[in-house]
C-alpha positions as CSV (number, residue, x, y, z in Angstrom):
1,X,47.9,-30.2,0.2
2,X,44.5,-31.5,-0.1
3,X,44.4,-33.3,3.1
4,X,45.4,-29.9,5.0
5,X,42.4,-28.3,3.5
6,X,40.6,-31.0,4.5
7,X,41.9,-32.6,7.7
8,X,41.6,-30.9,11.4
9,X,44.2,-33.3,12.8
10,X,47.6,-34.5,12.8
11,X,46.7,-38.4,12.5
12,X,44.1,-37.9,9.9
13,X,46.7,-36.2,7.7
14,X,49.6,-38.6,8.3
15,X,46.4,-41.8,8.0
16,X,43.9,-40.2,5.2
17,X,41.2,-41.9,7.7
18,X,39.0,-39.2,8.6
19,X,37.8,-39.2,12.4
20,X,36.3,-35.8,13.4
21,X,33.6,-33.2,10.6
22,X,35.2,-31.9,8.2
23,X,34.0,-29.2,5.8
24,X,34.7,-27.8,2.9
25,X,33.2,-25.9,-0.5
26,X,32.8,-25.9,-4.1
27,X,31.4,-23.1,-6.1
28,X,29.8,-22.6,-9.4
29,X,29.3,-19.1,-11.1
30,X,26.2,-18.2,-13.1
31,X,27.3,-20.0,-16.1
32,X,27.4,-23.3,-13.9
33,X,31.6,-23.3,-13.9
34,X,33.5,-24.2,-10.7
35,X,35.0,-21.6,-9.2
36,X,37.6,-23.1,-7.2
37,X,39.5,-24.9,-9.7
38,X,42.9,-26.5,-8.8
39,X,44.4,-24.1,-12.0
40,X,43.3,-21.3,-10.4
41,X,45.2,-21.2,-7.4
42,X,44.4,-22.1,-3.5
43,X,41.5,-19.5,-3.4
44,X,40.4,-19.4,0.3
45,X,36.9,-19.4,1.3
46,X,36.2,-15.3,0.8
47,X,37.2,-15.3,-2.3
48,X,35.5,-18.8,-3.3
49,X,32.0,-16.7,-2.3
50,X,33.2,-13.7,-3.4
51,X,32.8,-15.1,-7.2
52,X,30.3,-17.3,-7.0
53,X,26.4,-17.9,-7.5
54,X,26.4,-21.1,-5.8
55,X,28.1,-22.9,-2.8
56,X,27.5,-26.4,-2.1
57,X,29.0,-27.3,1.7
58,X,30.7,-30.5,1.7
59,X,30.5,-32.4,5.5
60,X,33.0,-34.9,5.4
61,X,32.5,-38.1,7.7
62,X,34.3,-40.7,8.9
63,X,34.0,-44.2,7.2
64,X,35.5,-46.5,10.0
65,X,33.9,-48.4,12.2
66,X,35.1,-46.9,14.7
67,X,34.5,-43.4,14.2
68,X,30.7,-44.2,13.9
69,X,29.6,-42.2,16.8
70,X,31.1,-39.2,14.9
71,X,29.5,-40.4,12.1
72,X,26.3,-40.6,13.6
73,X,26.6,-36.6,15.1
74,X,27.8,-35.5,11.6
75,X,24.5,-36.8,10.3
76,X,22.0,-35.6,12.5
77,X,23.3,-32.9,13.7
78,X,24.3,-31.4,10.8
79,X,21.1,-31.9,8.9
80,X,22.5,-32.3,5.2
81,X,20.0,-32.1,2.0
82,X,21.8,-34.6,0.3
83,X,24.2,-37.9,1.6
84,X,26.6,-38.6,-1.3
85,X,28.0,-42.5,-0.3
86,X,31.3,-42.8,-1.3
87,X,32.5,-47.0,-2.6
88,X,35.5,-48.1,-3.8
89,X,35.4,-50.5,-6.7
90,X,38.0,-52.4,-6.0
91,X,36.9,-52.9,-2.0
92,X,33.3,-53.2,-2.9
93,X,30.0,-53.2,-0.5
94,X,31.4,-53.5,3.1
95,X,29.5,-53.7,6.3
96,X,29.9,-50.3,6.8
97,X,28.6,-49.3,3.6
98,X,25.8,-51.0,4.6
99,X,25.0,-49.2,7.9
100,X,25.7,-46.0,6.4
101,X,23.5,-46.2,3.5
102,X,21.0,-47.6,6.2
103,X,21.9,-44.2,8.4
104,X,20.7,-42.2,5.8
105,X,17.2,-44.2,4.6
106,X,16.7,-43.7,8.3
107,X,17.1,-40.4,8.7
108,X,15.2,-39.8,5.5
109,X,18.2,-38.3,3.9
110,X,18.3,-38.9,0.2
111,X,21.0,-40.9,-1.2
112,X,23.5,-41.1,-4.3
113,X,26.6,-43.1,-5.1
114,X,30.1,-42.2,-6.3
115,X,32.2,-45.7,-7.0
116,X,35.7,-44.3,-7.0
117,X,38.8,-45.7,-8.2
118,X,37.8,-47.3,-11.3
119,X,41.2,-46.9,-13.2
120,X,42.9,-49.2,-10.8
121,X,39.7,-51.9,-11.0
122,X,39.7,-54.7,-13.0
123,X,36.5,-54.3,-15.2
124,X,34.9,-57.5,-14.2
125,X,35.4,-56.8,-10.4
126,X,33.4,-53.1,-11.4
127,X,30.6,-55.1,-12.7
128,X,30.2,-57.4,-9.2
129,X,30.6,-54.1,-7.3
130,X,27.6,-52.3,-9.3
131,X,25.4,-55.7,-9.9
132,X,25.6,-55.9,-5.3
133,X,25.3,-52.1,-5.1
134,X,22.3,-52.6,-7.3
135,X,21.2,-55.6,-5.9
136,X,20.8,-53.8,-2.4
137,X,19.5,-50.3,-3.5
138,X,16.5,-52.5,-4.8
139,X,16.0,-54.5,-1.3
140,X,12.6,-54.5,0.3
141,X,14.5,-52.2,3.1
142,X,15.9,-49.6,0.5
143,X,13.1,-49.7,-2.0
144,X,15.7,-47.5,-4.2
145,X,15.3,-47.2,-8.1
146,X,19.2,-47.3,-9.1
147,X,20.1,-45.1,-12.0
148,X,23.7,-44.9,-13.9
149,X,25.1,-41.8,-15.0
150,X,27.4,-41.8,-18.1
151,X,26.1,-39.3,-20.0
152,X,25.3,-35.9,-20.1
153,X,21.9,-37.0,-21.7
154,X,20.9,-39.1,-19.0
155,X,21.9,-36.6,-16.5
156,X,19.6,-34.3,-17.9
157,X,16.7,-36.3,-18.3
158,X,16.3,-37.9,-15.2
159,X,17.8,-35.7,-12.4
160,X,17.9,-36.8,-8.4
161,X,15.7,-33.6,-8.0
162,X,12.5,-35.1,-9.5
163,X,12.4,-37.9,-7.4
164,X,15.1,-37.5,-4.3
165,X,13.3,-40.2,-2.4
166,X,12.9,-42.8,-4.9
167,X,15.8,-42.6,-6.9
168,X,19.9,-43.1,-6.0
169,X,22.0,-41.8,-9.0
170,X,25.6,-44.0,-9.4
171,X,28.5,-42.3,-10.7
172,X,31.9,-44.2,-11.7
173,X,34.6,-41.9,-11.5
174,X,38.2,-41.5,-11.2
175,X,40.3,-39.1,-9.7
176,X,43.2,-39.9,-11.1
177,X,42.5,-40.1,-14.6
178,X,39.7,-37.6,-14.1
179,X,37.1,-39.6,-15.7
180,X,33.4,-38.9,-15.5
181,X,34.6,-35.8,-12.6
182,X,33.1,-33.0,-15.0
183,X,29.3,-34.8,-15.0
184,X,29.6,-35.5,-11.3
185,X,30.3,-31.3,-11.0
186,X,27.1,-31.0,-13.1
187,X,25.2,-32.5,-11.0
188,X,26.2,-31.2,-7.7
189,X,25.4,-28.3,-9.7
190,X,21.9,-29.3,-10.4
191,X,20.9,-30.0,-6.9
192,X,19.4,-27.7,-4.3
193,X,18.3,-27.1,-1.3
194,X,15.8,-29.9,0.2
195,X,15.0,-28.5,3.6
196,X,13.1,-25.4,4.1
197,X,13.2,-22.7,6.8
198,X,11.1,-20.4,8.4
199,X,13.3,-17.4,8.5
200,X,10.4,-15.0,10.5
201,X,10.2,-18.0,12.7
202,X,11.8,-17.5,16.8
203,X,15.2,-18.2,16.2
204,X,16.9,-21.5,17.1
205,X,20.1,-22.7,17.0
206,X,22.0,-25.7,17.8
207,X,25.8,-26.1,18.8
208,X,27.8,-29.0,17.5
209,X,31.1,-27.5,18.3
210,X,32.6,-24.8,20.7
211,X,35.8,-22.6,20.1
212,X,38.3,-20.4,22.3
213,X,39.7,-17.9,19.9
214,X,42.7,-15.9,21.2
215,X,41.6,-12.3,21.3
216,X,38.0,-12.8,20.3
217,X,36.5,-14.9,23.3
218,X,34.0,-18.0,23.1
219,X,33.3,-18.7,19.4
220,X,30.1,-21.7,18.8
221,X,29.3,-22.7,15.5
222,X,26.0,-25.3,14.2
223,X,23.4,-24.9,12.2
224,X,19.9,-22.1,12.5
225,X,17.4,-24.5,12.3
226,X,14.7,-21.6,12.3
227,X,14.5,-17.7,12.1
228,X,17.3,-14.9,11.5
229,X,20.2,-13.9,14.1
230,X,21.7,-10.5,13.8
231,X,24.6,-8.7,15.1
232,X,24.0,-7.8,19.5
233,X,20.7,-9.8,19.8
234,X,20.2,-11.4,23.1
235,X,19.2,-14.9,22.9
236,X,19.1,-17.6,26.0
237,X,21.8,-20.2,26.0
238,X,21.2,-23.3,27.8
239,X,20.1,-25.9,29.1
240,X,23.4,-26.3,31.9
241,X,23.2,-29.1,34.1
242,X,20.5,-27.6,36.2
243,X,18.3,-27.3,33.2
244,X,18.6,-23.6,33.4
245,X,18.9,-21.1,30.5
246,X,21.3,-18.1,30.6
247,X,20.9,-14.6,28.7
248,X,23.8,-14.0,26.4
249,X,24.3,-11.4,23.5
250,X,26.0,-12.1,20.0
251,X,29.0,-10.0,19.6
252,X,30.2,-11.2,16.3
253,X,29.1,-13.6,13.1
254,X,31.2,-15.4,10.8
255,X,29.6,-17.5,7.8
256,X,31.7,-19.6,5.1
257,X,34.7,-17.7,7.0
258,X,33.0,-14.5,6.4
259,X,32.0,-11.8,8.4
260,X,28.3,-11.1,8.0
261,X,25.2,-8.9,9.5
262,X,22.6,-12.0,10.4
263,X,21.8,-15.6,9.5
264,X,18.6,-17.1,8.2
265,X,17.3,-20.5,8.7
266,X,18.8,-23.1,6.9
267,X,22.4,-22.1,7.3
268,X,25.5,-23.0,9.4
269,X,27.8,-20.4,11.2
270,X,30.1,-19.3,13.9
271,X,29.1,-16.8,17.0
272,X,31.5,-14.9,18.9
273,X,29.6,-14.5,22.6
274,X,30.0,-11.6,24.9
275,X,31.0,-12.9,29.0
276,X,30.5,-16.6,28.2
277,X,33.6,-19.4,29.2
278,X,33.6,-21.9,27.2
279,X,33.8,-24.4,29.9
280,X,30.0,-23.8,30.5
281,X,29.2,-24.5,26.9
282,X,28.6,-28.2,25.3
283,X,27.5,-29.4,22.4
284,X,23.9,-30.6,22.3
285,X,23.4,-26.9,23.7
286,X,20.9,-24.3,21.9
287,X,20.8,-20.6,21.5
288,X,17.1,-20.0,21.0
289,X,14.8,-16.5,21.0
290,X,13.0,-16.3,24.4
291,X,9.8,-15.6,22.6
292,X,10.4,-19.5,22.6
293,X,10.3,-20.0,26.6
294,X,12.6,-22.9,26.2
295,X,12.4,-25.7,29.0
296,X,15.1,-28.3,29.6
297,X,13.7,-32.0,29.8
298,X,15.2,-35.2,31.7
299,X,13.0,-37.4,30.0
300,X,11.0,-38.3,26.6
301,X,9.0,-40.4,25.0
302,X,9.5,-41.8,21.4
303,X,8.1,-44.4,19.0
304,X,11.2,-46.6,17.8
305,X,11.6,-49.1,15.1
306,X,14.2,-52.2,16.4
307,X,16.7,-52.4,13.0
308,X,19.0,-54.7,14.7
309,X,19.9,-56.3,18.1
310,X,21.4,-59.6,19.0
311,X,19.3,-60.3,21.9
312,X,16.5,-58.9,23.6
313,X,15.7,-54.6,24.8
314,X,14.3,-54.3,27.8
315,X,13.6,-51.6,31.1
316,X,17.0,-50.0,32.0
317,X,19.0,-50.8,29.4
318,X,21.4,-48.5,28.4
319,X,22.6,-46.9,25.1
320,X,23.4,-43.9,23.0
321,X,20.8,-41.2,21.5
322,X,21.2,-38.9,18.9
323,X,18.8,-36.5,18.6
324,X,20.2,-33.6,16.3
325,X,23.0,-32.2,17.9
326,X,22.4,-34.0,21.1
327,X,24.6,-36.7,22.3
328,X,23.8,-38.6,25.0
329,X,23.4,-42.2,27.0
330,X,19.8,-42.4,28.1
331,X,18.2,-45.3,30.3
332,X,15.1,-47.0,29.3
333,X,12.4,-46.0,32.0
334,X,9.1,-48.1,30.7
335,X,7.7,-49.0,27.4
336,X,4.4,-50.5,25.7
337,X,5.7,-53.9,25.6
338,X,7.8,-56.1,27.8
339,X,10.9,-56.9,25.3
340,X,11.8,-55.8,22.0
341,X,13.5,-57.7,19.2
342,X,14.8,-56.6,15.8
343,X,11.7,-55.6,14.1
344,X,9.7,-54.3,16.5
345,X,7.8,-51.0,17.4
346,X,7.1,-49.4,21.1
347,X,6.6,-46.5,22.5
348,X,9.5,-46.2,24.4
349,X,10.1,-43.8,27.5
350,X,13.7,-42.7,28.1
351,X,16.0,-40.3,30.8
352,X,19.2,-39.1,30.0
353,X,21.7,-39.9,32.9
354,X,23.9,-36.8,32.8
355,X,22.1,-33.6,31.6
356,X,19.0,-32.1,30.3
357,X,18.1,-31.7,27.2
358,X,16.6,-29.2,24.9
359,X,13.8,-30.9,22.8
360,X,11.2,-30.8,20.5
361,X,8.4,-33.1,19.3
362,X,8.3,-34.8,16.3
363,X,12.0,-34.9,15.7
364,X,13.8,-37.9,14.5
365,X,16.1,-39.8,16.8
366,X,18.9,-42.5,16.9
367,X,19.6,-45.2,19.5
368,X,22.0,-47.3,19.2
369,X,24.9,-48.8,21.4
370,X,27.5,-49.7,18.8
371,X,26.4,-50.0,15.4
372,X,22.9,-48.6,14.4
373,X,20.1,-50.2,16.9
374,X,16.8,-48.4,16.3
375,X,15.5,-45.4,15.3
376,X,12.0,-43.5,15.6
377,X,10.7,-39.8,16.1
378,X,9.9,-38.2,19.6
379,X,6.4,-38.2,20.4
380,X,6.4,-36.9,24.4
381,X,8.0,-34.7,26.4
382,X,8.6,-34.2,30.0
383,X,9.9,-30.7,30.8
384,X,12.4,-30.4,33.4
385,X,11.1,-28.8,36.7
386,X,13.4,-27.7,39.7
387,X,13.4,-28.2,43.4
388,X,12.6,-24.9,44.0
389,X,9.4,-24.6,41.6
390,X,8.5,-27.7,42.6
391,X,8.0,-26.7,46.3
392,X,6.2,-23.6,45.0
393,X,4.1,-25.4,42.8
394,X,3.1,-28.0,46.0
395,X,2.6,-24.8,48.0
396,X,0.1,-23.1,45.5
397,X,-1.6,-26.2,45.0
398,X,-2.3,-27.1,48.5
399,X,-3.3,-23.3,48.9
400,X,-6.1,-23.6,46.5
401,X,-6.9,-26.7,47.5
402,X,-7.5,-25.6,51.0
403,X,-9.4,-22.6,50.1
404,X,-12.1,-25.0,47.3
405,X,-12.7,-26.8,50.9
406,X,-13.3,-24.1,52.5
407,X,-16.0,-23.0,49.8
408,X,-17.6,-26.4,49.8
409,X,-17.9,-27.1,53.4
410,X,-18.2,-23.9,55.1
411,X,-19.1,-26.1,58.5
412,X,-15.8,-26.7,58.7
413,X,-14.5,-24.1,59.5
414,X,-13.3,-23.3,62.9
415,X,-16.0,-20.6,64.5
416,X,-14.3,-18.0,66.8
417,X,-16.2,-18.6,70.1
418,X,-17.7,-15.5,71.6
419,X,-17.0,-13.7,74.0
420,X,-19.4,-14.7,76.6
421,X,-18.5,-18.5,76.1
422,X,-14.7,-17.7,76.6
423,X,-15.6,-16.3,80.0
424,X,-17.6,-19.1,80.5
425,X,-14.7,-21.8,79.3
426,X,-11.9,-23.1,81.2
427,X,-8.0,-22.2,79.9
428,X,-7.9,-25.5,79.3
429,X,-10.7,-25.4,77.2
430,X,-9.4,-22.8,75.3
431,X,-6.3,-24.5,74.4
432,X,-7.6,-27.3,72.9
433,X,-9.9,-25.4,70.7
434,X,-6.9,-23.2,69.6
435,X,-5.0,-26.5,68.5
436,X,-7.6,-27.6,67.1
437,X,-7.7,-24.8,64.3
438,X,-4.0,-25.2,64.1
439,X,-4.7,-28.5,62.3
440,X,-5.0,-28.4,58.6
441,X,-7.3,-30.6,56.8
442,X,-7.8,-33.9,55.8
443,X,-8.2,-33.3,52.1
444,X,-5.6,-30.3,51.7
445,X,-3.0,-33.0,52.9
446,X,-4.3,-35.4,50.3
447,X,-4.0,-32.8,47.7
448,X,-0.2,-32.4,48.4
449,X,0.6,-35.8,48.6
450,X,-0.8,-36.0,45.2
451,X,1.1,-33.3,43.6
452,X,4.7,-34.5,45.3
């Protein structure tokens, strides 16, 4: 039962081995209770908000290796407050472990552990499992200040929320025997939100999955990164694959399952577009107000950090980025130095080989081919132009830089010869001079080759 509440697919239910987002919720009422307790029935997700103060959003991802791209997309696209690392005692710290904990110190996501399964662990393998966890939590590259939680005491005198980027609470709990699940509820219950929106901002929104509901139309859902969508606003959706942006109109809004009036910053939801396939939609796409005047880009620039590579990076090499909900393999273009190795910095210039991308400075990326390879935070970008304003922008360029030669040497210009010297002249006389002011001149064509 809990796997179909959970699960989107047939494989992950027949498996348990999540491969796709999952989501689910937990509430607490005012007096800091769980609403959605298993004695109380399957409440759905109306009735879950319905009754409580507090919902915290649950984004499960996969743990295999080789679901890691999804992984990857759940993290940054999603863009959670909190990353709850989930190790079981008996297994221990795996590589995988590893690279996610390493995911989320990367992303600046702030971390805390639940070791599961500790009824079926032998107490001294517990102790190896929590003396490694430890062990790597206070690495030079996690610089973490490992805490366990046994009490209600402790929980309450030294919270996550005092010092979410220092600290990384550990919880030992059992599901079966139901061990140490009340002060993990507790805390979830304590925490709040990390990431603040401007909600009078321009509104912006990014897709991380598209739906084709029978009888309703084209249904998006993501996350409002910025500003407040209400019912029949016109937004542009875009960038196609010609960079352009088209004007579409919300018809419907669903939140938590629910039907609601608008959406502020900060929170997830589903749209229900008016005249929109879904064939034309993707994820990586945005919806975005057009006070914005979004442009599409082909390439950026970004500074990136080297975490791991077996050889050497260097021009055209190939690999994924992740750049919130965009998912994409871009090509290296340039960069400040002539290889990279693990360790080392660049400013790196990249181009996406399929489609352009809506971007923004300053916002934190992932490359990586495989397992994690670098991250960094763009610094650069270069907006997307077309064919047909690029030949207007030649056109008004060379304009204006034929009439600045014209205002700086006014000798020049062709003179019209009078009338008396035409009756003078030959016809053949006169032709040349006319194809002579035919020809444009010498620095105008500079100009233009300069702007092409």
């Amino acid at each position: 039962m809990a796997r179909q509440r959970l699960f989107r697919h047939k494989h992950e239910m027949e498996s348990g081995r999540t491969s796709s987002v999952g989501n689910d919720i937990l509430g607490f009422d005012a007096s800091g209770n769980v609403v959605n307790k298993p004695d109380h029935g399957n409440l759905d997700w109306i009735k879950i908000c319905e009754k409580s103060s507090k919902v915290i959003t649950f984004i499960d991802l996969a743990g295999h290796e080789k679901y890691l791209k999804t992984t990857v997309f759940g993290m940054t696209g999603h863009a959670p407050d909190f990353a709850m690392l989930m190790i079981g005692a008996n297994a221990g710290v795996i590589g995988m472990t590893k690279e996610h904990l390493g995911l989320a110190l990367a992303l600046n996501v702030p971390v805390f552990v639940v070791v599961t399964k500790i009824d079926m662990c032998p107490p001294n393998v517990l102790q190896e499992t929590l003396k490694m966890l430890q062990r790597i939590l206070k690495s030079p590259g996690c610089r973490k200040i490992p805490v366990l939680y046994k009490t209600l005491m402790m929980l309450c005198a030294q919270p996550l929320i005092s010092h979410p980027e220092r600290m990384c609470p550990i919880f030992q709990v059992s599901n079966v025997s139901g061990e140490n699940l009340d002060l993990l509820k507790m805390f979830l219950n304590l925490l709040s939100t990390r990431l603040k929106s401007e909600t009078t901002a321009p509104a912006e929104f990014q897709i991380d999955d598209t739906f084709s509901v029978p009888g309703v139309g084209t249904v998006v859902s993501g996350t409002l990164l910025q500003g407040t969508i209400k019912l029949n606003d016109t937004l542009l959706l875009g960038p196609d694959a010609l960079g352009h942006f088209q004007q579409i109109t919300v018809k419907s809004i669903h939140r938590k399952r629910m039907p609601v009036r608008e959406v502020k910053g900060g929170q997830t939801a589903s749209f229900s577009l008016k005249k929109v396939k879904r064939s034309s939609i993707r994820k990586g796409m945005v919806m975005v107000s057009p006070k914005l005047e979004p442009k599409a880009c082909w390439e950026f620039e970004g500074e990136i950090l080297v975490l791991h590579h077996p050889t050497t990076i260097s021009v055209r090499y190939q690999a994924m980025v992740h750049v919130g909900s965009v998912r994409q393999t871009a090509t290296i273009m340039n960069m400040t130095k002539e290889h990279l190795r693990t360790g080392d910095k660049s400013i790196v210039r990249f181009r996406f080989i399929k489609n352009p991308e809506y971007l923004k400075t300053d916002m934190r990326m992932v490359f990586r081919e495989g397992r994690t390879k670098a991250i960094g935070n763009i610094t650069k970008l270069y907006p997307h132009v077309s064919a047909v304003a690029q030949n207007t922008r030649q056109q008004r360029a060379a304009k204006k830089a034929q009439e600045a030669n014209h205002q700086v040497h006014p000798q020049n210009e062709p003179q019209k010869p009078s009338k008396k010297r035409r009756t003078r002249n030959s016809s053949k006389n006169l032709d040349m001079e006319e194809s002579k002011e035919n020809l444009p001149s010498t620095s105008s064509m500079q100009e233009v080759t300069v702007q092409s």
